[in-house]
C-alpha positions as CSV (number, residue, x, y, z in Angstrom):
1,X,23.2,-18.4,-12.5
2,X,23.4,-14.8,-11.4
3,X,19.6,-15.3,-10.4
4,X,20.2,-18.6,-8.7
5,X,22.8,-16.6,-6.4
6,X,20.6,-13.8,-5.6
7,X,17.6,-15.4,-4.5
8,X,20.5,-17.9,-2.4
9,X,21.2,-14.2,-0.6
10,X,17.6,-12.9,-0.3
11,X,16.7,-16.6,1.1
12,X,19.6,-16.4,3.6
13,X,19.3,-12.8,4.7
14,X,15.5,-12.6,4.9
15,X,15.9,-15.7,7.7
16,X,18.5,-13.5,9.7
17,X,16.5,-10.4,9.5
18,X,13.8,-11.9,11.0
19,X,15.6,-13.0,13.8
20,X,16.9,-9.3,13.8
21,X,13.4,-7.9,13.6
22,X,12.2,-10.4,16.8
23,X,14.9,-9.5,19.2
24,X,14.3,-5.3,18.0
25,X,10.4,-6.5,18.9
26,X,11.5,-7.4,23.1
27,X,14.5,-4.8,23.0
28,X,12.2,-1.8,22.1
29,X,8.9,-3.2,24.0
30,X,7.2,-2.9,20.1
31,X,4.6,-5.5,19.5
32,X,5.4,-7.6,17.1
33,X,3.1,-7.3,14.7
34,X,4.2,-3.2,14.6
35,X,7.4,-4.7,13.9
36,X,6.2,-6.7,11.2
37,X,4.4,-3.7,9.7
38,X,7.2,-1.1,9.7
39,X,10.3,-2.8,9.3
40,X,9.5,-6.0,7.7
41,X,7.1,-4.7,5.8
42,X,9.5,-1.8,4.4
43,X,12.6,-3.7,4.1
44,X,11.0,-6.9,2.3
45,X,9.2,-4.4,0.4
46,X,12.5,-2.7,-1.4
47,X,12.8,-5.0,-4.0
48,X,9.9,-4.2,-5.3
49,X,11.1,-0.5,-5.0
50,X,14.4,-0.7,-6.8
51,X,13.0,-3.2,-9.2
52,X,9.8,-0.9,-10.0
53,X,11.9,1.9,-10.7
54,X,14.1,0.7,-12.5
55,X,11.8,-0.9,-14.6
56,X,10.6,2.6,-15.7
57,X,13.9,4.6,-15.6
58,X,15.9,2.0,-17.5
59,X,13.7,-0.3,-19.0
60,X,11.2,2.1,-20.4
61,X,8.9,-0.3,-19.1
62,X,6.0,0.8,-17.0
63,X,4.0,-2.0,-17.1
64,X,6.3,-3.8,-15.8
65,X,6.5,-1.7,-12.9
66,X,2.9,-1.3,-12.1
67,X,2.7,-5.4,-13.0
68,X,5.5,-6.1,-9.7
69,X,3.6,-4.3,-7.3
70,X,0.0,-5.9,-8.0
71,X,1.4,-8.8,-8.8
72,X,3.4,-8.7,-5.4
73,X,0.3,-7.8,-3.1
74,X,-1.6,-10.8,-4.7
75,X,1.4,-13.4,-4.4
76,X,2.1,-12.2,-0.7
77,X,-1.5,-12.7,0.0
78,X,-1.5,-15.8,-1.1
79,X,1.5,-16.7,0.6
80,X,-0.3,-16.8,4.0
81,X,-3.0,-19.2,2.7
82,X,-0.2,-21.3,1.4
83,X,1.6,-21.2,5.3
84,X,-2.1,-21.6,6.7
85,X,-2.4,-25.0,4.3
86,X,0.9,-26.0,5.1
87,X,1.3,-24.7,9.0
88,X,-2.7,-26.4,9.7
89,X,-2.6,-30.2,9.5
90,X,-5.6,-31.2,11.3
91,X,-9.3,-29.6,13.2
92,X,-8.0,-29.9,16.5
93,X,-5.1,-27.6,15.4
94,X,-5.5,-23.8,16.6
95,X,-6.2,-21.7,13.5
96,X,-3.7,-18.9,12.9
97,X,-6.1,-15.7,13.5
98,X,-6.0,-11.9,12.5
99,X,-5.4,-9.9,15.9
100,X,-6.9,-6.7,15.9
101,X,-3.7,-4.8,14.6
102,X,-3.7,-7.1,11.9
103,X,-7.0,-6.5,10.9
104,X,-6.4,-2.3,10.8
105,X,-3.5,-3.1,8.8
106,X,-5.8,-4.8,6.6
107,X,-8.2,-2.3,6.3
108,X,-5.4,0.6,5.7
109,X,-4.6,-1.6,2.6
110,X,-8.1,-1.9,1.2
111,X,-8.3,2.0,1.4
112,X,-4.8,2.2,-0.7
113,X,-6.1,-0.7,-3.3
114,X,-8.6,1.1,-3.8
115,X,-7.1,4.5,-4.2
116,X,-4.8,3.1,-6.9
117,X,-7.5,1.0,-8.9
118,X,-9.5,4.5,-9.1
119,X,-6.3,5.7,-10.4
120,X,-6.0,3.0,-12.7
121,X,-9.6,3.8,-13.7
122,X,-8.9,7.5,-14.3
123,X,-6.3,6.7,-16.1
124,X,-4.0,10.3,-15.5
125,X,-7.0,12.6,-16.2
126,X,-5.9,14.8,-13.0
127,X,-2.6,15.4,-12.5
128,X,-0.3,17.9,-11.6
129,X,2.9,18.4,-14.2
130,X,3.3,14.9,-15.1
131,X,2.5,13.6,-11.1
132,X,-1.3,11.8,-10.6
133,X,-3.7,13.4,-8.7
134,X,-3.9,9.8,-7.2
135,X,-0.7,9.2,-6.9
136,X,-0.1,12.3,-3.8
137,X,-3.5,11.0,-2.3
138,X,-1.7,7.7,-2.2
139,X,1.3,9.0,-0.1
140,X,-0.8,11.0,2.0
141,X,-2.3,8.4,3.1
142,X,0.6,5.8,3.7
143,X,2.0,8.4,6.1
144,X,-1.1,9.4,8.0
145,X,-2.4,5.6,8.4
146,X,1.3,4.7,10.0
147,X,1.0,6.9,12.2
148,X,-2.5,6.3,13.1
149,X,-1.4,2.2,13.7
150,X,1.4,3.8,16.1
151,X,-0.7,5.4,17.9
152,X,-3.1,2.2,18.1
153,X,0.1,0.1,19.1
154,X,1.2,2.7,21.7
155,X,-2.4,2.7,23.6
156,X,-3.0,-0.8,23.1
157,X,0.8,-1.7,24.8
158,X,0.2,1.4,27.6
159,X,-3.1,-0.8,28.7
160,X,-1.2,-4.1,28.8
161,X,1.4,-2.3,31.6
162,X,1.3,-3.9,35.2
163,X,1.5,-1.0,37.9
164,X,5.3,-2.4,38.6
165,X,6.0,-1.1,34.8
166,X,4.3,2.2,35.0
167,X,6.5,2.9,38.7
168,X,9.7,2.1,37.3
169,X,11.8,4.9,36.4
170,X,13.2,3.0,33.0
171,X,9.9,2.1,31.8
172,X,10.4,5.1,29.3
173,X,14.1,4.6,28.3
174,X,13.1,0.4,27.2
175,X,11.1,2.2,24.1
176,X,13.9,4.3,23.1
177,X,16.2,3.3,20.2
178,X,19.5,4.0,22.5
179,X,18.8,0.7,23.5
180,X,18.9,-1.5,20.7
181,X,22.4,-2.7,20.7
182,X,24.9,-1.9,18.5
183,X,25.5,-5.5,17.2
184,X,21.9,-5.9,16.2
185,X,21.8,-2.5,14.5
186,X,24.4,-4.1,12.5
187,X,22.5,-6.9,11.9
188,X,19.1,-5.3,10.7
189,X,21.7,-2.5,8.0
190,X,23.3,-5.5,7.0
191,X,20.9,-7.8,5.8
192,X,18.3,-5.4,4.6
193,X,21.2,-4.1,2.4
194,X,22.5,-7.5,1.3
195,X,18.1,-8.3,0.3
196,X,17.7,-4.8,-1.9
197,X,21.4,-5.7,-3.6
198,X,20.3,-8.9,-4.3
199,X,17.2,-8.0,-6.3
200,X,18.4,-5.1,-8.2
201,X,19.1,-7.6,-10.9
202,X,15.8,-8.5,-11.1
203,X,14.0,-6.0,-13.7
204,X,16.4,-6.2,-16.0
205,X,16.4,-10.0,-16.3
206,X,12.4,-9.9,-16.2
207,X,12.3,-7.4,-18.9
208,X,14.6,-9.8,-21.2
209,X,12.4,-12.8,-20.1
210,X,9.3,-11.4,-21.4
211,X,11.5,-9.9,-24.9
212,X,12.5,-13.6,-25.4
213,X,9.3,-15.5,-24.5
214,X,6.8,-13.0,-26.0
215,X,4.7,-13.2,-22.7
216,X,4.6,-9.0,-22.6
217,X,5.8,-7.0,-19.7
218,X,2.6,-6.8,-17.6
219,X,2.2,-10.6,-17.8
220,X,6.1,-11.3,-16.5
221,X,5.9,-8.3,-14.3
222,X,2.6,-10.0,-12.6
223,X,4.2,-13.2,-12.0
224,X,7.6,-14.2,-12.6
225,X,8.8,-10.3,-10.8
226,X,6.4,-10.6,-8.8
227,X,6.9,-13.6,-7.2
228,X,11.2,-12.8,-7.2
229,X,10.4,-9.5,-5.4
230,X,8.3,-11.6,-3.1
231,X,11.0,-13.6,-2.1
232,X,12.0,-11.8,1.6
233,X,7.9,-11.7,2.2
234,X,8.2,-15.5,1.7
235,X,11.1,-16.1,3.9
236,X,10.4,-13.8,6.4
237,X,6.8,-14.8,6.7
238,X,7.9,-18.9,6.6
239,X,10.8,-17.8,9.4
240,X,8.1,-15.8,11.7
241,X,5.3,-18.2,11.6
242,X,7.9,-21.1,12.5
243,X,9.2,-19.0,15.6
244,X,5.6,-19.0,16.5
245,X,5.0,-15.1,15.7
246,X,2.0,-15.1,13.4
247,X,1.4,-11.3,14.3
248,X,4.6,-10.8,12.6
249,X,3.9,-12.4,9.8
250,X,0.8,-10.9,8.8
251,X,1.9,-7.6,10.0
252,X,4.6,-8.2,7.3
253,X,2.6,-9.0,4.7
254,X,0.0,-6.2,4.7
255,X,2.7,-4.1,5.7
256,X,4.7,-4.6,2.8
257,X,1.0,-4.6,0.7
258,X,0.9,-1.0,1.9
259,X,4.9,-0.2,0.9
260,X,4.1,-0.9,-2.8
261,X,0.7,0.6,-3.5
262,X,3.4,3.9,-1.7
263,X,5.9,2.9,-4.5
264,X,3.6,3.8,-7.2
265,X,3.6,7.3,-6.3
266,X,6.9,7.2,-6.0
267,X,7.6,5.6,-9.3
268,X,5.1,7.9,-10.7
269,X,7.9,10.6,-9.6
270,X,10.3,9.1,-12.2
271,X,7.9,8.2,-14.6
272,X,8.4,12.0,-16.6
273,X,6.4,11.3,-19.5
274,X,2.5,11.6,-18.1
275,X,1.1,9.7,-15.3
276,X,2.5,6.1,-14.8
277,X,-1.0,5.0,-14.4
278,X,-2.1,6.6,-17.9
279,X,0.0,4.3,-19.8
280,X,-1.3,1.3,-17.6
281,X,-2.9,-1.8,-19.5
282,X,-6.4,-2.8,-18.4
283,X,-4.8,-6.1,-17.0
284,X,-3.4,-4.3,-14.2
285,X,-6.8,-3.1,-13.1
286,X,-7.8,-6.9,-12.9
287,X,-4.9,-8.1,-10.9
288,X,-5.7,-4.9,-8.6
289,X,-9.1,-6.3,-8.0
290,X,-7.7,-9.6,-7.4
291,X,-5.6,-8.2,-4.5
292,X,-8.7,-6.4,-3.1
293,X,-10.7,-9.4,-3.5
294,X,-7.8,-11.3,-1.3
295,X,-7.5,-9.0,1.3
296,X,-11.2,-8.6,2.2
297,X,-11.3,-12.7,2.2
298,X,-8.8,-12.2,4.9
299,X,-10.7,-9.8,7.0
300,X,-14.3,-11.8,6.7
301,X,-12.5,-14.6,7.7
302,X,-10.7,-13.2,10.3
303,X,-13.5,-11.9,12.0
304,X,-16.2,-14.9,11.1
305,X,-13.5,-17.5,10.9
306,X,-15.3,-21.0,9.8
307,X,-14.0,-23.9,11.2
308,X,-15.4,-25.9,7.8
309,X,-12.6,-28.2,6.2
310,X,-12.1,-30.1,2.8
311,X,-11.5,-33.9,3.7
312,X,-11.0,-32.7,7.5
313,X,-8.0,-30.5,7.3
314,X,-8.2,-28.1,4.6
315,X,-9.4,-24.4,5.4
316,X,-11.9,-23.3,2.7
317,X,-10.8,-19.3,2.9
318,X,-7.2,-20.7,2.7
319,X,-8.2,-22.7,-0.5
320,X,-10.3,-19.4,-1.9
321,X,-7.2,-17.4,-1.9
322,X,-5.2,-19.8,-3.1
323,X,-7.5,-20.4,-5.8
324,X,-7.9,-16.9,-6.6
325,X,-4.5,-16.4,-7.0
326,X,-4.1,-19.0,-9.2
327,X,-6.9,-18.0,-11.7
328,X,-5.6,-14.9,-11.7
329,X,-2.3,-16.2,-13.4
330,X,-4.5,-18.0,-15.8
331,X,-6.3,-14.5,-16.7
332,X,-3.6,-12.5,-17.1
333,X,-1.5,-15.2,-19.2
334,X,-4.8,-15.6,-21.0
335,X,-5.1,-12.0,-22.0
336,X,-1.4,-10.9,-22.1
C-alpha cells in the first residue's frame, strides 16, 4: 500500500515538474533539451541516489545498489523505444530523431558506461583508501562533460540570435536565474522534493522482496528497483514527448543515464569496506554491456535512421532495444 501511494506521488509530481522544467526552458532562453539534461536528468535521477545509498549504508547490500543504477540506464533506454512504439502509429508519421545535443549527450554516456564496466572489470585493484581509482575518473568526468554540453548549448543558442536580440539591452538579463519567478521556483523545490520522498522507501522494500522470493539482490535491484527508480524518467519522458518536446525527453533520459553512472562514485564514498565495485557480481558487468549496447543503437540510428517497418508501422531499432531489454531480464533472472 505504502508502495501504491508513492509511485501515486512520483506519478503526479513528475507530470508537474515537467511542466515546471518547460516554462524554466522559455523563462531562461535554455534549450530544452539542456533542460532536460541538467534538471530532469538530476532530479528524476535522485531516486536512484537515495535508494543506492541506502541500499549500501543500511541494507548492507551493494549489489543492490550497483543493480538500480544499471538496471535504471537499461529500463530508461528502453523507455524511449517503448514511447517511439507507442508515439509512431504509421510511415507517414515523422520519426522522433536525435538532435545534435542529444546525440553528445549520448556519447558523454558511452564514455561513463564504459568507465564503470572497466571498473567492474578491475574489480577495486586501484584504489585509494577504500575509494576506486574508477570511481574519481567517473566524477571527473560528469563535471567536465556538463560543462562541455553548456558550452555547446550556449554557442549553438548565440548562433540562433536575430540582430534585434543581440541590440537589445535585456538580451543578457533573459538568461539569468533573477528571472525565473518565484512561483515556479516553488514549483520545481516542491515537486522534486515530493519525487526523492517518495522513493526513499524503495530499497528497503526491494531488499525484503528479494529476502522473501529468493530472487537475490542484483536480480531485484536490476529490475523491480530499477524500474521503481525509473518511475519520474517515465512520467517525465511520457509528459515531454506528449507536449511535443522530444529534445526534452531524450535529453532527460541520457541525462539521468549520466547522473547514475556519477552515483556510483558517490556510493562508492559510503561504501567503507573496499571498493563498491570489488564486491560487484559478474551479472552487473552484463547488464552494463546491455546499457552500452542500447545507447550506441540509439546513436546509429539516430544518425542512419532506417525508415524499415515490421507490418508497416513498427521501427526495427525501436523493437531491438526493446528486445534487448527484455532478454536482458531473462539473463539476469536466469543467472541470479
Amino acid at each position: 500500500m505504502i508502495f501504491i501511494f508513492a509511485a501515486l506521488a512520483v506519478l503526479i509530481s513528475g507530470q508537474r515538474l515537467t511542466k515546471a522544467a518547460d516554462q524554466l526552458a522559455e523563462v531562461t532562453g535554455m534549450s530544452r533539451g539542456f533542460i532536460g539534461v541538467i534538471l530532469l536528468g538530476f532530479v528524476t535521477s535522485l531516486p536512484e541516489l537515495v535508494s543506492t545509498i541506502s541500499a549500501i549504508l543500511f541494507c548492507n547490500a551493494p549489489n543492490l545498489g550497483l543493480g538500480n543504477i544499471f538496471g535504471s540506464n537499461a529500463a530508461n533506454l528502453a523507455i524511449l523505444a517503448f514511447l517511439d512504439l507507442a508515439i509512431v502509429r504509421d510511415s507517414k508519421h515523422e520519426r522522433h530523431t536525435l538532435n545534435e545535443e542529444n546525440q553528445l549527450t549520448a556519447y558523454l554516456s558511452l564514455i561513463v558506461i564504459s568507465m564503470a564496466m572497466m571498473a567492474l572489470a578491475s574489480r577495486g585493484f586501484w584504489h585509494i583508501f577504500h575509494i576506486d581509482f574508477f570511481s574519481l575518473a567517473i566524477a571527473t568526468v560528469y563535471i567536465i562533460g556538463l560543462q562541455k554540453l553548456h558550452n555547446f548549448q550556449r554557442t549553438d543558442n548565440s548562433i540562433d540570435l536575430s540582430a534585434d536580440d543581440l541590440k537589445s539591452p535585456d538580451n543578457e538579463s533573459h538568461g539569468s536565474f533573477k528571472t525565473i519567478p518565484q512561483e515556479l521556483k516553488r514549483s520545481l523545490l516542491i515537486n522534486a522534493g515530493i519525487i526523492v520522498t517518495a522513493s526513499m522507501t524503495l530499497a528497503a522494500s526491494a531488499e525484503h522482496i528479494a529476502t522473501i522470493t529468493g530472487w537475490g539482490t542484483t536480480f531485484v535491484g536490476n529490475s523491480l528497483l530499477a524500474v521503481a527508480t525509473s518511475l519520474p524518467e517515465i512520467v517525465v519522458t511520457f509528459s515531454a514527448v506528449r507536449m511535443g518536446s522530444f529534445a526534452m525527453a531524450a535529453g532527460n533520459i541520457f541525462g539521468s543515464n549520466i547522473f547514475n553512472v556519477a552515483i556510483l562514485a558517490v556510493a562508492d564514498l559510503f561504501f567503507f569496506r573496499a571498493s563498491l565495485f570489488s564486491v560487484a557480481s559478474q551479472s552487473q558487468s552484463l547488464i552494463a554491456a546491455i546499457g552500452l549496447l542500447m545507447t550506441g543503437l540509439y546513436l546509429f540510428a539516430g544518425r542512419y535512421a532506417s525508415e524499415k517497418r515490421i507490418a508497416g508501422r513498427w521501427p526495427i531499432d525501436s523493437l531491438l532495444v526493446v528486445g534487448i531489454y527484455l532478454f536482458s531480464l531473462y539473463a539476469l533472472f536466469s543467472l541470479r
